[in-house]
C-alpha positions as CSV (number, residue, x, y, z in Angstrom):
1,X,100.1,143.9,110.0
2,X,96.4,143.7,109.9
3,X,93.7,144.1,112.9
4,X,91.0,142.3,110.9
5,X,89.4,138.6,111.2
6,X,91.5,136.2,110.1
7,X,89.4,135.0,107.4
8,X,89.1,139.1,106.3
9,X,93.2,138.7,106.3
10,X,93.1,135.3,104.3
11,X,90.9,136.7,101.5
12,X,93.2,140.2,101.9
13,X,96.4,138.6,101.3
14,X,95.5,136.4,98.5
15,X,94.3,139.6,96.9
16,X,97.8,141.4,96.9
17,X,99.4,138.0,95.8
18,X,101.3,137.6,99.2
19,X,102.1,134.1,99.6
20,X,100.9,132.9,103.0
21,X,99.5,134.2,106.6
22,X,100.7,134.2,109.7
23,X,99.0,134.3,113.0
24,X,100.7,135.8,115.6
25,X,100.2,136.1,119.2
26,X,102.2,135.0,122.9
27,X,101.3,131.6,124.3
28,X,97.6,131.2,124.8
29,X,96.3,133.7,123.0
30,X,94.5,131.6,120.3
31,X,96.8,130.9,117.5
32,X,95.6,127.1,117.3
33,X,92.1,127.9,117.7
34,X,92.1,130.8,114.8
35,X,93.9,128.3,112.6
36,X,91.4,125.7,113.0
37,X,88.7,128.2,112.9
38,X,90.4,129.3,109.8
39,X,90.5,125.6,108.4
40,X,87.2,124.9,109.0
41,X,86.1,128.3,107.7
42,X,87.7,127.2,104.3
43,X,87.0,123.6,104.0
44,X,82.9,124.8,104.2
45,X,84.0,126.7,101.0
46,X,85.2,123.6,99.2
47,X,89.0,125.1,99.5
48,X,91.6,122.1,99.4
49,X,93.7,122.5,102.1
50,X,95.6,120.3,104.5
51,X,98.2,120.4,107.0
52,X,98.5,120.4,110.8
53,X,97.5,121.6,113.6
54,X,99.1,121.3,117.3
55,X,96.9,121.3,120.0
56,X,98.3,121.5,123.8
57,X,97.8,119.0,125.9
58,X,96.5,120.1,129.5
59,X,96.3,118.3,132.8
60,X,95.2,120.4,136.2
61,X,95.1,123.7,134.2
62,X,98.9,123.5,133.0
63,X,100.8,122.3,129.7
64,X,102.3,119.6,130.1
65,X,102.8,118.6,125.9
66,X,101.6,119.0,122.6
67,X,99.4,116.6,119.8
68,X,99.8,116.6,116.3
69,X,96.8,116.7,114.1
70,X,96.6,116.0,110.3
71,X,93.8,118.4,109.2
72,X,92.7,116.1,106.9
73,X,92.0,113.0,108.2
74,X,91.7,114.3,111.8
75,X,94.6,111.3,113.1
76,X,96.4,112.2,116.1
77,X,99.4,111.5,117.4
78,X,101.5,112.9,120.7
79,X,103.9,115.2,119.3
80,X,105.9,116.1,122.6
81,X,105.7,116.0,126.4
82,X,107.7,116.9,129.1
83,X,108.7,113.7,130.0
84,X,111.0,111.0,128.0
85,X,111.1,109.2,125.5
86,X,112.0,111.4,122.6
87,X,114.2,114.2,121.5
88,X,114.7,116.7,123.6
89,X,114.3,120.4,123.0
90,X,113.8,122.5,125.5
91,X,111.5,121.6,128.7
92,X,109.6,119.1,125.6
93,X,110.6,115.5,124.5
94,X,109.6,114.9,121.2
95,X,108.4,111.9,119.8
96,X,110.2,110.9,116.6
97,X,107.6,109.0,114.9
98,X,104.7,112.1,115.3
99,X,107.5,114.2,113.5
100,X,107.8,112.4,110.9
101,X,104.2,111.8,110.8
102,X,103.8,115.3,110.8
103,X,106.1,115.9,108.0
104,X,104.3,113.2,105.5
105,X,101.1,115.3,106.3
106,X,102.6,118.6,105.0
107,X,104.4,117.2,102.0
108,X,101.6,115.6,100.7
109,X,99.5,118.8,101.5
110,X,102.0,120.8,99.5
111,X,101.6,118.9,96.5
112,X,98.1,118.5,96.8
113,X,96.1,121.2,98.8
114,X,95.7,125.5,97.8
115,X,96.2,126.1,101.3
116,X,98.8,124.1,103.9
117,X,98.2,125.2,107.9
118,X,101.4,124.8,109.2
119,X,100.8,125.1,113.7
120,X,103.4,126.0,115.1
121,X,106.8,127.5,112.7
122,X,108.9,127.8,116.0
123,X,112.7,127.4,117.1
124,X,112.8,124.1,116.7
125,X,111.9,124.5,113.1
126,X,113.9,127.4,112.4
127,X,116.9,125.5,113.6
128,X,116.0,122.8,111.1
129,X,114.2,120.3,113.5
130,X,111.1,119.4,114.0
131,X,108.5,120.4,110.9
132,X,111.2,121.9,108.6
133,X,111.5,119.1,106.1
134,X,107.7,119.7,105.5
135,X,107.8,123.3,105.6
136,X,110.9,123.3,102.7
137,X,108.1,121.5,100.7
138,X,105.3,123.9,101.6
139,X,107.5,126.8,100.8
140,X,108.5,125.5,97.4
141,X,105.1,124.7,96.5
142,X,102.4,126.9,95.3
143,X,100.3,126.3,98.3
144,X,99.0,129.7,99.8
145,X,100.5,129.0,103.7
146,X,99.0,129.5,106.7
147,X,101.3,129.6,109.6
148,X,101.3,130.3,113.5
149,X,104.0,131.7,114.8
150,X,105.0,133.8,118.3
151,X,105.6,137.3,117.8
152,X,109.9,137.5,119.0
153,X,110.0,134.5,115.6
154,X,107.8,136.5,113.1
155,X,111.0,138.4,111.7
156,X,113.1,135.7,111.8
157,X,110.3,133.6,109.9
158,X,110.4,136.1,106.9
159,X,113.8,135.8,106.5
160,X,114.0,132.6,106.4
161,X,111.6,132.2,104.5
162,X,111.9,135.0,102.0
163,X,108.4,134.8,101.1
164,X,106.1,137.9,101.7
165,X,103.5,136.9,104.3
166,X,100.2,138.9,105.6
167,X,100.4,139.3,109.6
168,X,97.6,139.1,111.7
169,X,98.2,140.0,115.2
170,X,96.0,138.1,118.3
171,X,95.4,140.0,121.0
């Protein structure tokens, strides 16, 4: 694990040949908004990259669901929300069409980007919902990954995954 700037950790792990980073952190602590920093941070260096992010949606100061943004082209959909329609996991209803929205964006970016942001690799994903046909392409591509993940998933991530992965922890 590494206590550096997440650019710093970017530039670090490529370096040692590890195949991806992931930002770690509890709920709210600013794994969205270092990824996009991130993004942005590479794009002004002429770096290919694409994916997604997954801002929160917020009404009177609580969460009450999730977009989905391609990186790329900025398009936004609403990914999930508390209340129906959609597919329900957990206290969230997902809507089927940003999923699969969000799926084209990362297999496209894993054919044609050096670096896929992948916001967030969480249960839903590790059970096989929700981004995990998109992150099978990312993980068989050569794509250097950038993924945000909470801290309890981390290990279960690079199992899955199998791939060796820089850690960056957010306070």
């Amino acid at each position: 694990m590494t206590e550096k700037d997440p650019a710093e950790a970017f530039f670090t792990a490529q370096k040692e040949g590890k195949r991806g980073l992931i930002l770690t952190g509890p709920i709210g602590s600013g794994k969205t908004r270092s990824a996009l920093a991130l993004a942005q941070a590479l794009s002004e260096k002429g770096i290919p990259l694409g994916g997604v992010l997954s801002p929160r949606v917020m009404v009177a100061g609580k969460t009450v669901g999730y977009l989905v943004r391609d990186l790329r082209s900025g398009k936004e959909l609403l990914l999930c929300s508390q209340d129906p329609p959609g597919i329900r996991f957990r206290r969230y209803f997902f809507r089927p069409e940003a999923l699969a929205f969000a799926n084209e964006v990362l297999i496209k970016a894993a054919k044609e980007a050096e670096v896929v942001v992948v916001d967030e690799v969480g249960p839903l994903e590790l059970s096989g919902g929700g981004f995990a046909p998109g992150l099978k392409a990312c993980f068989a591509s050569s794509a250097f990954l950038v993924l945000t993940v909470r801290p309890a998933l981390v290990p279960e991530v690079l199992v899955q995954t199998g791939l060796l992965f820089e850690v960056f922890c957010l306070p």
